[in-house]
N, C-alpha and C positions, 0 to 999 in steps of 0.2 A: 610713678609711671610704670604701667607693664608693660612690657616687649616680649612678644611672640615670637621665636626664632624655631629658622625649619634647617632641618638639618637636609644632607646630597647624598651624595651616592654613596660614601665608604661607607656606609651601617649596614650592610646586606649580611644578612645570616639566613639560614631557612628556619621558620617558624616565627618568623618577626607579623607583627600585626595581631597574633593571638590572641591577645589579649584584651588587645582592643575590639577585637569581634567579637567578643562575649556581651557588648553591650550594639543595642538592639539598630540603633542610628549607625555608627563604623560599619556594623554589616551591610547597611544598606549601599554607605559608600563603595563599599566593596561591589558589592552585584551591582552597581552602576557600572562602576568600573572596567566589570567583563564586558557586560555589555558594551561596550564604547571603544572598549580598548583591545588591538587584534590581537593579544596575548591572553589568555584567562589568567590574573593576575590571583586572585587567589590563591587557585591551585600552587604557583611559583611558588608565594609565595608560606604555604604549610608545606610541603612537601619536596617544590625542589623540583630537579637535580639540583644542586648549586652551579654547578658549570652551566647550568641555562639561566640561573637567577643572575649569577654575576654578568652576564653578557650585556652589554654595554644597552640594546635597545630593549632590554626587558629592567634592569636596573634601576634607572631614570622613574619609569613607569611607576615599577614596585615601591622605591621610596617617597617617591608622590601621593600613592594613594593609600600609604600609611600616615602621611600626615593630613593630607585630607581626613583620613577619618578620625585622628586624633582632634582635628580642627574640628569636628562634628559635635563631639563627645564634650568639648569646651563649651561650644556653642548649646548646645542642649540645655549647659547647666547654669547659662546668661552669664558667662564670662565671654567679656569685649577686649581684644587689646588698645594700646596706647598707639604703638606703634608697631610694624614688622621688618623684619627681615629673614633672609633664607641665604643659607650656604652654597654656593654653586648653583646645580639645578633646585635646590631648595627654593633659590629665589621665585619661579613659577608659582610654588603653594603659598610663597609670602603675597604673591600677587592675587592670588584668589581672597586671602584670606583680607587682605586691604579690599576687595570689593572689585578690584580692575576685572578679573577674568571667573565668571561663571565656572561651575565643573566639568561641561561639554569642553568648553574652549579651551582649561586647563590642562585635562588632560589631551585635546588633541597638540599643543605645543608643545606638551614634554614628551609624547609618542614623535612627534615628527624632529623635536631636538636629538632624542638617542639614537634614531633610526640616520638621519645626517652623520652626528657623530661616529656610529658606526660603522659608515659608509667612508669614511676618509683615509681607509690603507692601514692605518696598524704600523705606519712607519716611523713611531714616535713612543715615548713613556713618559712615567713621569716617576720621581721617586721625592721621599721626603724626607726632610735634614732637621734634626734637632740636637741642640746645646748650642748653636751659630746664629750672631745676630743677622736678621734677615741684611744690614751693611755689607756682614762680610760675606754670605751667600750670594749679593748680589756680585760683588766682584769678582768670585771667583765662577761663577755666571757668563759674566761678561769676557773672561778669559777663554772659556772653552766653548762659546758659540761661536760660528761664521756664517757668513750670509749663505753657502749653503746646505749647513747644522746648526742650526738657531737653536739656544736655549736660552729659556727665561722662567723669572720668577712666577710659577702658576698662582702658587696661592699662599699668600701671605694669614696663616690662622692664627698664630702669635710673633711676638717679637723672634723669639728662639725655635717656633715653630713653623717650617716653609717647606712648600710643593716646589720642585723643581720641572717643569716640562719642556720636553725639545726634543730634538734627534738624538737617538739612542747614541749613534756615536759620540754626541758633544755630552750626554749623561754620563759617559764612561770617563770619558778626559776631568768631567766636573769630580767625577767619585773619584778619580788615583787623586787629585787637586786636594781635595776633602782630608784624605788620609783618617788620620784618627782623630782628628779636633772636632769631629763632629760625628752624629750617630747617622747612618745611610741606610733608609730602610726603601725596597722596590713600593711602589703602590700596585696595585692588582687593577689596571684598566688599560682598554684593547688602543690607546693610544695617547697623544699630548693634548691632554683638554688646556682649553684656557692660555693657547698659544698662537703662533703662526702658522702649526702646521694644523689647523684646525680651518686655515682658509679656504679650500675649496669647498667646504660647506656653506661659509660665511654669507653669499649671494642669495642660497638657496632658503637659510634661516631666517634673513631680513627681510624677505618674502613673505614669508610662513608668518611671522611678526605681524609686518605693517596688514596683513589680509585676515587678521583675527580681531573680530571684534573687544572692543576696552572700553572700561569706563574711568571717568577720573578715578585716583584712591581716595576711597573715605578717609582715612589716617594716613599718616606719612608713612611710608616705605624709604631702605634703606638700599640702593643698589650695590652689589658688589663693587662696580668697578666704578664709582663716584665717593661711595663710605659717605652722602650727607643726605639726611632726610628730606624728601620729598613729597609732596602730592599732585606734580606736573606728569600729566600724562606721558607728553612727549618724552620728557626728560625719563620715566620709566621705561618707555617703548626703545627708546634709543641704546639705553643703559642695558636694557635686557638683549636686543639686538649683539652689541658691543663683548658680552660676556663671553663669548665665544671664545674668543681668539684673545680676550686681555686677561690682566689679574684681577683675583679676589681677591680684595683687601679687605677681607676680614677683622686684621688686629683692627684697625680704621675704625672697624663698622662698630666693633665692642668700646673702643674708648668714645665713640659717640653716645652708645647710652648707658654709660660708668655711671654707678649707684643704681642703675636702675633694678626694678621683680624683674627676672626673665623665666617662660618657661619653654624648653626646648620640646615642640611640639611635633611627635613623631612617634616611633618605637625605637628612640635612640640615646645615649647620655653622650655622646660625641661632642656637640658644642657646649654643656653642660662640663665637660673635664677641663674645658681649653681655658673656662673660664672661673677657674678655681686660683684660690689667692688671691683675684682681683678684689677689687671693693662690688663687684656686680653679682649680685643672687641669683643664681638660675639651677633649676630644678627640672628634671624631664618626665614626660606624660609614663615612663616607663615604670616609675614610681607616682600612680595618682593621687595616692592619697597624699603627700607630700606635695602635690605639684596642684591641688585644689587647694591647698593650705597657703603657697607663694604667691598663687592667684587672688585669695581672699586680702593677703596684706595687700598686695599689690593694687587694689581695686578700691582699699581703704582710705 
């Protein structure tokens, strides 16, 4: 089996995509992409500032339509996957690439997802815990949130590896909680994805959703916040609605398709590390010769 996995937003660097625009198809995604999208994402995305790349509604965008175009560069060379999935807003390209959402429509929901998101105050973080099973993250979680500083588990990417998001003050009680039994590192985004405090977007996004044209998925899709493969529309549209405000469950989603070729399709090796040591192959578009080679078992 092949699995396509797109990777979210921590992969930002300036000069990402380069590479990929050397080949004649990703460019064109690209000058689509200005065109369509109110940022000129190119330019961001060679050049920069990074203070304007990393901004939460330029972000989204830019890592979108890096893996669009790495999804081009596949597709050009008649590699099909098995199945998809996408990391956070990754899951948007995993959607195109199962067939739901055309490129118009992809990128108008990850333009209209970051520009939400970044519209929600800034009155939240998120930081990430490793050497802790996500067990005992959860309870020391559930120790330092209150109904009005919630935190919770954002994003589950491994067992030992987890997003923490919530109100900065219940971050702070979670981190002196932590001490040394685990590594506390800040994540770099203008607020708590993937929580509660992501609700007053929540109304405006499931709008944005249910009013964007979809089609079934050709191949099963894996939603963050369900971890089981599907090809129900609904249960796609709902699941992506949903991701807002719930968790990634990520480890979830990889022991779903344990053993399988993966190639992480993007300008990223991000879910390609997470998945090392496992029994599951994956190899990323940022090395292609290697990642036409995974493809080729993978297809075999």
């Amino acid at each position: 089996m092949l699995a396509f996995l797109f990777p979210g937003q921590g992969t930002l660097r300036v000069g990402m995509g380069a590479r990929l625009r050397a080949r004649k198809v990703a460019a064109e995604v690209f000058a689509q992409a200005d065109e369509l999208l109110p940022t000129p994402i190119s330019t961001l995305c060679s050049s920069g500032p990074t203070s304007a790349l990393i901004a939460t509604e330029n972000a989204q965008p830019a890592v979108t339509v890096c893996n669009l175009a790495a999804l081009a560069v596949l597709a050009e060379e008649g590699h099909q996957p098995d199945l998809v999935a996408g990391h956070s807003v990754g899951e948007i390209s995993a959607l195109h690439a199962a067939g739901v959402l055309d490129l118009a429509g992809t990128l108008r929901l990850v333009s209209t997802r970051a520009r939400l998101m970044a519209e929600c105050g800034g009155l939240g973080g998120m930081i990430a815990v490793r050497g802790l099973a996500v067990e005992k993250v959860s309870a020391l979680v559930a120790e330092a949130s209150t109904a009005e500083e919630p935190l919770v588990v954002g994003l589950e990417n491994a067992r030992d590896n987890v997003v923490v998001s919530g109100a900065k003050a219940a971050i702070e009680r979670f981190t002196e909680a932590v001490g040394s039994a685990g590594q506390v590192r800040k994540v770099e985004v203008s607020d708590a994805f993937h929580s509660p405090l992501m609700q007053p977007a929540a109304q405006r996004w499931a709008e944005a959703v249910r009013a964007e044209p979809m089609s079934p998925p050709r191949i099963p899709v894996i939603p963050n916040v369900t971890a089981e493969p599907t090809t129900d529309l609904d249960v796609v549209r709902d699941a992506l609605i949903a991701q807002l405000t719930q968790r990634v469950r990520w480890a979830e989603t990889m022991d779903r398709i344990e053993g399988a070729s993966c190639v992480e399709v993007g300008d990223s090796k991000t879910l390609t590390a997470l998945l090392r040591g496992t029994p599951t192959k994956c190899v990323s578009m940022v090395d292609p010769s290697v990642a036409r080679k995974i493809v080729r078992d993978g297809a075999a």
